[in-house]
TIPASE-11203 format. One line per 2 residues: number of its first residue (from 1); their letters; for each residue x negated, z, y of N, C-alpha, C. Coordinates in steps of 0.2 Angstrom, whole numbers, plus 5000, padded with zeros to 4 digits. Each point is the difference from the previous one (the first is absolute). Layout:
# TIPASE-11203
NUM	A	X/Z/Y/X/Z/Y/X/Z/Y  ...
# end
This chain:
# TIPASE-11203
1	XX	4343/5448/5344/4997/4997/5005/5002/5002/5007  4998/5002/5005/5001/5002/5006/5001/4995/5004
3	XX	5004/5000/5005/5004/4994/5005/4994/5000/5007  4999/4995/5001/4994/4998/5004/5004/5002/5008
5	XX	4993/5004/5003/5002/5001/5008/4998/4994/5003  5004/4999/5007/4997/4993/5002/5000/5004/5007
7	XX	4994/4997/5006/4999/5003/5003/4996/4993/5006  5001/5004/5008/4999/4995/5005/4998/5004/5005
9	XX	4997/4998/5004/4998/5002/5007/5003/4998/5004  5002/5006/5005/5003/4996/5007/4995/5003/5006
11	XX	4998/4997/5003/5000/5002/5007/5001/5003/5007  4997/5005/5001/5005/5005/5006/4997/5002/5006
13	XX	5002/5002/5003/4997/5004/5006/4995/5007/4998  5003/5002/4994/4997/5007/4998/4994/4997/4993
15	XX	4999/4993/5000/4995/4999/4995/5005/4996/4997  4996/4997/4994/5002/4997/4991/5006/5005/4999
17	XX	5004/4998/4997/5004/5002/4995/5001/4998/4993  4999/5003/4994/5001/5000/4995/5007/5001/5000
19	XX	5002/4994/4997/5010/5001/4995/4997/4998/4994  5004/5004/4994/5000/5000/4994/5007/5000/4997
21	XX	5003/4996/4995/5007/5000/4999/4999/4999/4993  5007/5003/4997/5001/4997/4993/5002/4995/4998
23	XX	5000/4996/4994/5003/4994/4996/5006/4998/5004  5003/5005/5000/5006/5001/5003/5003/4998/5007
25	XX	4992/5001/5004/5002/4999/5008/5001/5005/5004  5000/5005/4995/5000/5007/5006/4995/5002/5005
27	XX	4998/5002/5003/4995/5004/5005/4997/5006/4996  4995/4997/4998/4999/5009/4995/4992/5003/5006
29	XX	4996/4998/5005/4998/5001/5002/4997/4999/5006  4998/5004/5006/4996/4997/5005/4996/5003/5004
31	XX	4992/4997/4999/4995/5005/5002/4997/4998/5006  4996/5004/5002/4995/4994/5004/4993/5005/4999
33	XX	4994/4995/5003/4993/5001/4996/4997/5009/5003  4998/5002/4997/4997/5008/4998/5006/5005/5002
35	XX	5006/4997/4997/5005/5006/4999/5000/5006/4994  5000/5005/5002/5001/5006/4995/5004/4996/4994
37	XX	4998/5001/4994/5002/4998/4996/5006/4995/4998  4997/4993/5005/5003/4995/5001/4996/4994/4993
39	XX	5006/4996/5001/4998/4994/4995/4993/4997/5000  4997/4997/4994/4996/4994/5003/5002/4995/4993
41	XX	4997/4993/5004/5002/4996/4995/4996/4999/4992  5004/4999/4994/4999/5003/4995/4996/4989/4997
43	XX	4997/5000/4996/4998/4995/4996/5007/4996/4996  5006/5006/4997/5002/4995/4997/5006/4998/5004
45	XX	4999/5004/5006/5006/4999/5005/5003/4992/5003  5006/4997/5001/4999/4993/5000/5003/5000/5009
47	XX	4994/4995/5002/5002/4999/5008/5004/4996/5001  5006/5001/5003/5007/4992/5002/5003/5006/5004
49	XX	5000/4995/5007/5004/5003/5005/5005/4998/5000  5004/4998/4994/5006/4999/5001/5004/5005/4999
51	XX	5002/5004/4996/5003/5006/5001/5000/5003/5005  4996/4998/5004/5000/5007/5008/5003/4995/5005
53	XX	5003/4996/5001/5003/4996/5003/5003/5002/5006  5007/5004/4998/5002/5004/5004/4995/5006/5003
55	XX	4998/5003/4998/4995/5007/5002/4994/4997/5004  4996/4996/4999/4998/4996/5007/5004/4998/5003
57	XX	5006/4996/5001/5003/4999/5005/5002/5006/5004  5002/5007/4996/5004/5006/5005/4995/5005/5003
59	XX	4994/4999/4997/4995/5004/5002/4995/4995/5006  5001/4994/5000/4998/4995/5006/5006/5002/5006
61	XX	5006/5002/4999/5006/5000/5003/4999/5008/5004  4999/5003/4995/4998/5010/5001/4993/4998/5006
63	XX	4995/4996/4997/4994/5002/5006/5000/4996/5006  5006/4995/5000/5000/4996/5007/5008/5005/5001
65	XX	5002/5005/4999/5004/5006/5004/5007/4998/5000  5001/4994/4995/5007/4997/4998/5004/5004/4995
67	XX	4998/5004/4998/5001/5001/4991/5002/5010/5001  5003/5001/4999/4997/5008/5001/5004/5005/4993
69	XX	5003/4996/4995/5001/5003/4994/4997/4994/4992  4997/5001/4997/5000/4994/4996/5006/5003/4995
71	XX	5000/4994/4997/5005/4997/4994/4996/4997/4995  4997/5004/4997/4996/4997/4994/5002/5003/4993
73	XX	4999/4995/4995/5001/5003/4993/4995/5005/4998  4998/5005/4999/4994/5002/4996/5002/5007/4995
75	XX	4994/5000/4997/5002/5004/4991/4993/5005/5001  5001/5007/5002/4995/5003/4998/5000/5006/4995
77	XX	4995/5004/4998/4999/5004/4996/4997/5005/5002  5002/5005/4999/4998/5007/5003/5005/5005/4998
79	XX	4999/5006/4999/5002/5007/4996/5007/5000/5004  5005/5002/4998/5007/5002/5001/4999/5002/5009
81	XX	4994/5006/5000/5000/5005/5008/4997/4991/5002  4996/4996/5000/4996/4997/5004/5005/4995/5000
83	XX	5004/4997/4996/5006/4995/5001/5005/5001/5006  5001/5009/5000/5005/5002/5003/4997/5001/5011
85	XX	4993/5001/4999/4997/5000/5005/5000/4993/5003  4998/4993/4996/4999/4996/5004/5007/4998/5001
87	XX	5006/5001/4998/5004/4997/5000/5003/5003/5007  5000/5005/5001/5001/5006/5007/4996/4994/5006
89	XX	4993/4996/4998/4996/4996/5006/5006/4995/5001  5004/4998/4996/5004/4993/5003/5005/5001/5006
91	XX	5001/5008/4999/5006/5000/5005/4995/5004/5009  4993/5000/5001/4999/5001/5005/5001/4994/5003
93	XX	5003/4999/5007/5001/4993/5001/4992/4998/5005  5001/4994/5005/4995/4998/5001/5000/5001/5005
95	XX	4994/5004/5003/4999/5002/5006/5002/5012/5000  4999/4999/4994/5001/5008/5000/4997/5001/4996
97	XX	4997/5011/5001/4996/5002/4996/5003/5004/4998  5000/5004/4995/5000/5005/4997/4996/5004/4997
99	XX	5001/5006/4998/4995/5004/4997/5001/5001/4992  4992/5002/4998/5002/5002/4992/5003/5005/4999
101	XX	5001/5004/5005/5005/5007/4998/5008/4997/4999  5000/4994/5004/5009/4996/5002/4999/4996/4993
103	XX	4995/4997/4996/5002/4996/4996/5001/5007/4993  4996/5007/5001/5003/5003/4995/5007/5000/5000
105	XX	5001/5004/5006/5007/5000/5001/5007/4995/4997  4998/4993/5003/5003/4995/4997/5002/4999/4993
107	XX	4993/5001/4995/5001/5001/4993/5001/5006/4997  5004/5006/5003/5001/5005/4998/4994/5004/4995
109	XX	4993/4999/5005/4996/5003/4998/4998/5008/5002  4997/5005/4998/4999/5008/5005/4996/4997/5005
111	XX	5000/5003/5005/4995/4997/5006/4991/5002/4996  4998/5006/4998/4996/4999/4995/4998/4994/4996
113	XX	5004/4995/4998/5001/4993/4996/4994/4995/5006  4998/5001/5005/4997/4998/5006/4995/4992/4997
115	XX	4995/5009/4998/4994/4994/4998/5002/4996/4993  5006/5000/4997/5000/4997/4994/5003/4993/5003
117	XX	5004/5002/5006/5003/4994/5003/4992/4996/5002  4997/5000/5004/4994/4999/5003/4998/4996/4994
119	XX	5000/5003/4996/4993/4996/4992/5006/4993/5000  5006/5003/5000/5004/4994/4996/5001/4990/5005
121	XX	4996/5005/5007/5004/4995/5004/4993/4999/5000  4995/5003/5001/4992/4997/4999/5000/4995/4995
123	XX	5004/4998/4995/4999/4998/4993/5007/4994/5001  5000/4999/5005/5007/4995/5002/4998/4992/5000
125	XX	5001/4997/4995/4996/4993/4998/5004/4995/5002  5002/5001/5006/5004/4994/5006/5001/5002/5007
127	XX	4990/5001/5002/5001/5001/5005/5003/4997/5005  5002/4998/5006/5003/4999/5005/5008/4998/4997
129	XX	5000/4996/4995/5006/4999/5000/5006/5007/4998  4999/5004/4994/5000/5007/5000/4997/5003/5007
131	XX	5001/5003/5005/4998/5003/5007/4996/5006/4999  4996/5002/4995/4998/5007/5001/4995/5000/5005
133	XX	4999/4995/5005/4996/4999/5007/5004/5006/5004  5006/4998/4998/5006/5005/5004/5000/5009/5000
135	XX	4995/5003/4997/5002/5006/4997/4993/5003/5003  5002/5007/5005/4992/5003/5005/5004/5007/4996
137	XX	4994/5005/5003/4997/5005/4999/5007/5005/5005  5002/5004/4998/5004/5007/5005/4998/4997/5006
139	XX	4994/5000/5001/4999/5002/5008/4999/4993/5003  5002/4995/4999/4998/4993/5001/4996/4998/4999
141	XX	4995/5004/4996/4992/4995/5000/5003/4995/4995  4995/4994/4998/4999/4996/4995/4996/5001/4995
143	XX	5004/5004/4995/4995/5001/4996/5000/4995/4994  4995/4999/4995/4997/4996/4996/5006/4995/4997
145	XX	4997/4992/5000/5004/4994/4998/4994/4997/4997  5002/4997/4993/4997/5001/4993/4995/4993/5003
147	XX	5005/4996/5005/4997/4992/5002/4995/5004/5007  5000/5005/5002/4993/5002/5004/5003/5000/5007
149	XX	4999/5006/5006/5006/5001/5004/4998/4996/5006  4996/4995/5000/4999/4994/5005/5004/4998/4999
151	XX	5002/4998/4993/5007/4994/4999/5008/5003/5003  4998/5008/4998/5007/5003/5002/5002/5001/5007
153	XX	4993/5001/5003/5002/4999/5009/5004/4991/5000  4995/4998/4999/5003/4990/5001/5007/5002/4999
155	XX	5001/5001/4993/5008/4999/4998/5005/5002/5005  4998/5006/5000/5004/5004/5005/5001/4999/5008
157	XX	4996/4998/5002/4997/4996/5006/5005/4993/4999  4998/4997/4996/5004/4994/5000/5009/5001/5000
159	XX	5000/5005/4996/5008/5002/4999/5004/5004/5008  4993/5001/5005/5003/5002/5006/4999/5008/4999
161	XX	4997/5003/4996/5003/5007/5000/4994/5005/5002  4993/4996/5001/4995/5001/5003/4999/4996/5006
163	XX	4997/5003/5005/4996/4995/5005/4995/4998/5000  4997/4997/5002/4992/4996/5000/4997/5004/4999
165	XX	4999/5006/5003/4998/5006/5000/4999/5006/4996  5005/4998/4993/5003/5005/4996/5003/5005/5000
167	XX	5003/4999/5007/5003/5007/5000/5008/4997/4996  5004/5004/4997/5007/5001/5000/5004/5000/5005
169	XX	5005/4993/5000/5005/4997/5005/5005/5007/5000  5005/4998/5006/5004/5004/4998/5006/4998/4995
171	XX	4998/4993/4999/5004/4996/4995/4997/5005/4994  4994/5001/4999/4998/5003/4995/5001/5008/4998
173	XX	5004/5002/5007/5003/5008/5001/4995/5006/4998  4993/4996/5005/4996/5007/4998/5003/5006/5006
175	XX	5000/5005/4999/5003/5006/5005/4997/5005/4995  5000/5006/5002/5001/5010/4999/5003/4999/4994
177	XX	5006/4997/5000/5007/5000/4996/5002/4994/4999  5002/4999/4995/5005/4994/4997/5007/5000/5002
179	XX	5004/4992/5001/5004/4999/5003/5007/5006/4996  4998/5001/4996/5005/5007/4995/4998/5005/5001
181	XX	4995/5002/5004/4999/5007/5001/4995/5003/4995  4998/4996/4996/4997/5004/4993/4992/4999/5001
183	XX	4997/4997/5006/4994/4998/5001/4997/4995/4996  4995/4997/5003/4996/4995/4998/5004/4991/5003
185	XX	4995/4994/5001/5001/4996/5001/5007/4995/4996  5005/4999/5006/5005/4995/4997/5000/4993/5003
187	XX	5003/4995/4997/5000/4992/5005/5006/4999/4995  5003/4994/5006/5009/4998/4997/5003/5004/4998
189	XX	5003/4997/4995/5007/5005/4996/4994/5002/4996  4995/5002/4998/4998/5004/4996/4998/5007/5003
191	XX	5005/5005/4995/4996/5007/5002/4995/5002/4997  5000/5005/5003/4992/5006/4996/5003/5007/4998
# end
């Protein structure tokens, strides 16, 4: 017999959010509506906001600019590379970007590794709270977020790292060159 997922909605500045957890209480998911290969709700799936207790409370905390790491239990599934990619998103802090080339790098991937990192962090089944909102293009652009890069300006915007405008803050360290020398956009302690 398979162990029942229970699932809730919260709501945010970026839309609905789908949480999904297991028996257990973990955070096994978090979508919002027309995401790249995001959740939707299943028939035999059971609704009770009570497991997400905490995670609506830090993620009401995250979008009124109180909260800026969460503290959640969650349990995901994905290939060894893609466990190893999302887990590289926990250590972007909040209010910095990095590049897909820096998260290869971080998991001792060949810079070649690129687009694999790209598929893996596409395939990141906790958005915002896992940061792959966090992760641009070499040249600063904003490329592809699986939740749609409306949401990823907000986010980012919200985090400080863009301006109303969308340009990248200096908090955001867009420059020629990164604060290492190696090029591309850096913000806080996070290098590129």
């Amino acid at each position: 017999m398979t162990q029942p997922t229970y699932w809730t909605s919260v709501p945010s500045p970026v839309g609905p959010l789908l949480l999904t957890a297991a028996p257990t209480g973990e955070l096994t998911s978090l979508s919002v509506p027309g995401q790249k290969g995001g959740r939707e709700v299943r028939d035999e799936w059971r609704h009770d906001p009570g497991p997400f207790r905490a995670a609506r409370e830090q993620l009401a905390a995250y979008f009124a600019g109180d909260l800026q790491e969460f503290r959640l239990a969650w349990r995901t599934e994905g290939t060894p590379f893609r466990e190893k990619v999302w887990a590289a998103l926990d250590d972007i802090p909040y209010g910095a970007t990095v590049t897909y080339g820096e998260i290869a790098r971080r998991i001792g991937a060949p810079r070649a590794a690129v687009r694999a990192v790209g598929g893996a962090i596409g395939a990141n089944p906790l958005l915002v709270v896992r940061p792959c909102h966090r992760v641009i293009g070499a040249d600063g652009t904003l490329t592809g977020y699986a939740g749609g890069l409306d949401r990823k300006v907000r986010l980012l915007t919200h985090e400080g790292v863009l301006t109303h405008e969308g340009v990248l803050t200096p908090k955001g360290g867009r420059g020629p060159r990164g604060a290492d020398g190696r090029g591309g956009a850096v913000a806080s302690a996070s290098g590129r």
